[in-house]
C-alpha positions as CSV (number, residue, x, y, z in Angstrom):
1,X,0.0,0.0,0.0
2,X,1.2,3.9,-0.9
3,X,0.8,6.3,1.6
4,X,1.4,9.9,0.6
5,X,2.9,12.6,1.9
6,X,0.9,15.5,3.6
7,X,2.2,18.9,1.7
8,X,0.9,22.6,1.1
9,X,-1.0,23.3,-1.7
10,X,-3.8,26.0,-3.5
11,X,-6.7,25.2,-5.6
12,X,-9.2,26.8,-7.3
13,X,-12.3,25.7,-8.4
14,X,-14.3,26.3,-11.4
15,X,-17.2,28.4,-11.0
16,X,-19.9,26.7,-13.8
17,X,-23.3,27.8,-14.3
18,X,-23.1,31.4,-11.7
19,X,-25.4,33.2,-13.9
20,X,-28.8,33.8,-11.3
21,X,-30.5,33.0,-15.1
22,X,-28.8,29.8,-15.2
23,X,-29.1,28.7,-11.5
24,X,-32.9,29.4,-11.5
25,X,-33.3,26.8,-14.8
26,X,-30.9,24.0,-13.1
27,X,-32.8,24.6,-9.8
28,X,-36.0,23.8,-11.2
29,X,-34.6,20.6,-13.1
30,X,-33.8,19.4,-9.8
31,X,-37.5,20.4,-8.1
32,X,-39.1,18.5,-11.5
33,X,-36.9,15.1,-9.9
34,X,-33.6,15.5,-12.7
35,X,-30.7,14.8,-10.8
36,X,-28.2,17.4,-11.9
37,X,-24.4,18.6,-10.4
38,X,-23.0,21.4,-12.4
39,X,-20.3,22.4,-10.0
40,X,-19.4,19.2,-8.2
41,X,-18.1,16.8,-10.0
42,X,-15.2,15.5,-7.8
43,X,-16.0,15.0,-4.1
44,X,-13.5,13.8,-1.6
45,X,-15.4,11.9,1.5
46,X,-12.7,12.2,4.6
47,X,-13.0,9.9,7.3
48,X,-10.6,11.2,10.5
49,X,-9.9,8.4,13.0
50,X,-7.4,8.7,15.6
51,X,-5.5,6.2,18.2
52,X,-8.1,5.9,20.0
53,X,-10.7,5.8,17.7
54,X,-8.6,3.5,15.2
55,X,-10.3,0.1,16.3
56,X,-13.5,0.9,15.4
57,X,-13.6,2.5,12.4
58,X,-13.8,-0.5,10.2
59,X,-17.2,-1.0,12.1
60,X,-18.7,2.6,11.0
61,X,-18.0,1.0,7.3
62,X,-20.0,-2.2,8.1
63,X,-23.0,0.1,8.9
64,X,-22.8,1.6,5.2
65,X,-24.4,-2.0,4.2
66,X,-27.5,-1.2,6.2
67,X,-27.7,2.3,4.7
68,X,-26.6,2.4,1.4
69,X,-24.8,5.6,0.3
70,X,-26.3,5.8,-3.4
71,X,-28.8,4.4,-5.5
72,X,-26.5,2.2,-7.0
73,X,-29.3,0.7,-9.2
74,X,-30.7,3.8,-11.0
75,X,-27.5,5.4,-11.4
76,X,-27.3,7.8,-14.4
77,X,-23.7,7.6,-16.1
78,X,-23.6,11.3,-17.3
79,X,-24.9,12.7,-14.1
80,X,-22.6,10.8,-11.8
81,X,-20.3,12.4,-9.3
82,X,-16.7,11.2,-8.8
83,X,-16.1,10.3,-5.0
84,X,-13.2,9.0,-3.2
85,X,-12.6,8.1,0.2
86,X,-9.8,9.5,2.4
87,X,-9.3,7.6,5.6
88,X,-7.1,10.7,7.5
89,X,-5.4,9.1,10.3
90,X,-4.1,11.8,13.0
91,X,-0.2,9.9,13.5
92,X,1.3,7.7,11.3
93,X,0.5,4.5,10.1
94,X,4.3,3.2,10.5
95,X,3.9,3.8,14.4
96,X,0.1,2.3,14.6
97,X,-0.5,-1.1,13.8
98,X,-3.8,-0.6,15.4
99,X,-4.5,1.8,12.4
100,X,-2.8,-0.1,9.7
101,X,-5.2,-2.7,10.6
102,X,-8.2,-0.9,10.6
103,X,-7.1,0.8,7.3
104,X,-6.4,-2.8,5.6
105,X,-9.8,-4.1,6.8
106,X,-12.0,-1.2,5.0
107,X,-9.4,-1.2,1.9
108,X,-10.2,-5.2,1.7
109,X,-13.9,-4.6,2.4
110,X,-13.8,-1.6,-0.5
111,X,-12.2,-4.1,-2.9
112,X,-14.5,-7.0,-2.3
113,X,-17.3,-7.8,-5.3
114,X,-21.4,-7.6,-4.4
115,X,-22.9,-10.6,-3.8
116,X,-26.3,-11.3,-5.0
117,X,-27.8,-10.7,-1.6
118,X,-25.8,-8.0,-0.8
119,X,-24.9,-4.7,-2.8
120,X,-21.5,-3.6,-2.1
121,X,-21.0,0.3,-0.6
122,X,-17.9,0.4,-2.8
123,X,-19.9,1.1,-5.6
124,X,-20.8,4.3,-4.7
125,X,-17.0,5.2,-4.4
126,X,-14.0,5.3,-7.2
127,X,-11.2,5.2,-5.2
128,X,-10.0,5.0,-1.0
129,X,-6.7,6.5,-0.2
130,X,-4.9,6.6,2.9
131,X,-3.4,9.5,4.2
132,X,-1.6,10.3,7.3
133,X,-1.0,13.9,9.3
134,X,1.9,13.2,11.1
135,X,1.5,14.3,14.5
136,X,3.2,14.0,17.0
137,X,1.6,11.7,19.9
138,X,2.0,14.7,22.8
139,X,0.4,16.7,20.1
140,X,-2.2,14.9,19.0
141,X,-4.6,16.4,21.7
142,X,-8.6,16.2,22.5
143,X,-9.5,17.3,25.7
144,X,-12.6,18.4,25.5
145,X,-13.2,18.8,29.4
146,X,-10.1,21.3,29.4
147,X,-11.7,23.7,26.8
148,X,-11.7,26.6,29.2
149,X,-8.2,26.3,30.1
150,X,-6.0,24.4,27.7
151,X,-5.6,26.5,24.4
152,X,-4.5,23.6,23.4
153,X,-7.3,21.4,23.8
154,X,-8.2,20.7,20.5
155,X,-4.7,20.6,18.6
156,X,-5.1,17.1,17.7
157,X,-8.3,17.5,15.3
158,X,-7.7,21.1,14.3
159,X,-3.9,19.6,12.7
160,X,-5.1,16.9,10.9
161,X,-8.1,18.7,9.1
162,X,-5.5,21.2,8.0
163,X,-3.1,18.8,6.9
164,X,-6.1,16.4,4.9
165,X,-7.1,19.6,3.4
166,X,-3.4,20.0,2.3
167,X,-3.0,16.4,1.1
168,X,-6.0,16.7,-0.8
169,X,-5.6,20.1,-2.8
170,X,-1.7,19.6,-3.1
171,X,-2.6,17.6,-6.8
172,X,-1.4,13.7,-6.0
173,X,-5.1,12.8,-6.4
174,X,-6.0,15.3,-8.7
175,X,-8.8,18.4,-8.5
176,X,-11.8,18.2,-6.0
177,X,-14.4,20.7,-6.2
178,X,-15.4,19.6,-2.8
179,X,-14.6,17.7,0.7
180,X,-16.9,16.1,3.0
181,X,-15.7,15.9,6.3
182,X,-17.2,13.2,7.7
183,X,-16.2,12.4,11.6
184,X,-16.3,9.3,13.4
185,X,-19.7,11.0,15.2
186,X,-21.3,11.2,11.5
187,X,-23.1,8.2,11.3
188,X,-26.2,7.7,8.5
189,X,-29.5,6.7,9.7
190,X,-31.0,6.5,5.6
191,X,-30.0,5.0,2.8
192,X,-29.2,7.0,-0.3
193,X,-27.8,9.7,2.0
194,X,-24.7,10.7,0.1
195,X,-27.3,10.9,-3.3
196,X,-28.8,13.5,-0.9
197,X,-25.9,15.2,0.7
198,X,-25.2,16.2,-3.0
199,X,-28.5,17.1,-3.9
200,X,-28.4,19.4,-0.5
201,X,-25.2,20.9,-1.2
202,X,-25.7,21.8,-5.5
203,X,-29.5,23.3,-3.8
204,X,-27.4,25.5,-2.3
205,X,-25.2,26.4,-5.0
206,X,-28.4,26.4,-7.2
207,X,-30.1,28.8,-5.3
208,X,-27.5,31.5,-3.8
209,X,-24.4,30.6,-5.9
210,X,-20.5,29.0,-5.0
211,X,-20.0,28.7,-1.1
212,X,-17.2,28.0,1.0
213,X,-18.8,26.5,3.5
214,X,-22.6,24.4,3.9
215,X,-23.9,23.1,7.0
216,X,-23.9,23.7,10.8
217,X,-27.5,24.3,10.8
218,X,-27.8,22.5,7.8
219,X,-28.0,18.3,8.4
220,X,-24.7,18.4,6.2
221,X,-21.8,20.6,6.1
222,X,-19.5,19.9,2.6
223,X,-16.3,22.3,2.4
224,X,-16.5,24.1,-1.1
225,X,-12.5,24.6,-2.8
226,X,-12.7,28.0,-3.9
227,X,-10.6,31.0,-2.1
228,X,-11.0,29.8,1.6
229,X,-11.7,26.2,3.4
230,X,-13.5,26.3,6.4
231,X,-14.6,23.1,8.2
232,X,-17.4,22.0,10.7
233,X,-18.6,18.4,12.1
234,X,-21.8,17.1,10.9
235,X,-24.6,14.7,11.3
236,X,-26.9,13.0,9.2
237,X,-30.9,12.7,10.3
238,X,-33.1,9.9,9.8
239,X,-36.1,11.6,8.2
């Protein structure tokens, strides 16, 4: 397995289909049931896991058989989105055999074939990468009890989104228009729900134009590449 190294990098995004004219027509494709993404076409899904945490993340995965992330079955080709999976682990792999573990596990599971009686979540993916950020142990804090007096409370998490935003935008894997950052406390409770985090996130775009950031109120929050990256947790309702 290739692991790549974390590194600074820019991006910008392509702004397609700004016009209000334009955004008004594509937004009432998508009210008439036409599944349409103009400005997302490459979406990077990042799972963060630490040491702690490592163990049992291939278990979150597992779940994704219950709750489907697309509709593999009525798929259109020309409307698809391209998504990878970045499993963002806070140390390094070379010091963790807990997390090299847990890594090999999902990777296996991603590679494995549907069965007849059982749809694979892979096929809502094109590729899982594993990326590391490198801290160091005494860094890598989360304390959330010492938030009033430990500035440093939440080094750990705050480090590795910056550097998985850096992996990710540096070019090994190519452009994103998008991330998804979604934490170990993100867990589905639908089926179809990344089908409708996308269809939530190009509504927005549709409606009030590029964003750098969707969510916090919202039931998803997707970090747009344009000038600025900006990051929040998530969740995802059962409605």
């Amino acid at each position: 397995m290739e692991f790549f190294t974390v590194h600074a990098g820019t991006f910008q995004s392509n702004d397609i289909g700004t016009d209000a004219t334009e955004r008004s027509h594509r937004a009432t494709r998508i009210k008439m049931g036409e599944t349409f993404y103009p400005s997302i076409r490459r979406l990077a899904v990042v799972r963060p896991f630490g040491v702690s945490s490592a163990a049992s993340l291939p278990q979150t995965f597992s779940d994704w058989a219950d709750f489907l992330p697309c509709n593999v079955v009525d798929r259109i080709d020309e409307n698809n989105v391209e998504v990878d999976i970045f499993l963002s682990f806070s140390q390094t792999y070379e010091a963790s055999p807990n997390a090299l573990s847990s890594i090999n596990t999902i990777i296996d599971k991603f590679n494995a074939k549907s069965t007849e009686n059982e749809i694979s979540w892979s096929k809502c993916f094109c590729n899982i990468f594993a990326i590391e950020a490198n801290i160091l142990a005494d860094d890598d804090l989360y304390l959330p009890n010492q938030a009033r007096r430990n500035m440093m409370w939440v080094n750990g998490p705050n480090r590795q989104f910056s550097a998985a935003v850096r992996s990710i935008t540096g070019g090994d894997f190519g452009k994103y228009d998008a991330m998804f950052l979604m934490e170990g406390d993100c867990m589905p409770m639908k089926k179809y729900w990344l089908d409708s985090l996308l269809e939530e996130a190009e509504g927005s775009f549709l409606e009030h134009g590029p964003f750098a950031i969707l969510g916090s109120s919202d039931p998803f929050v997707v970090v747009k590449f344009n000038r600025r990256i900006i990051h929040q947790t998530c969740y995802i309702p059962k409605k």
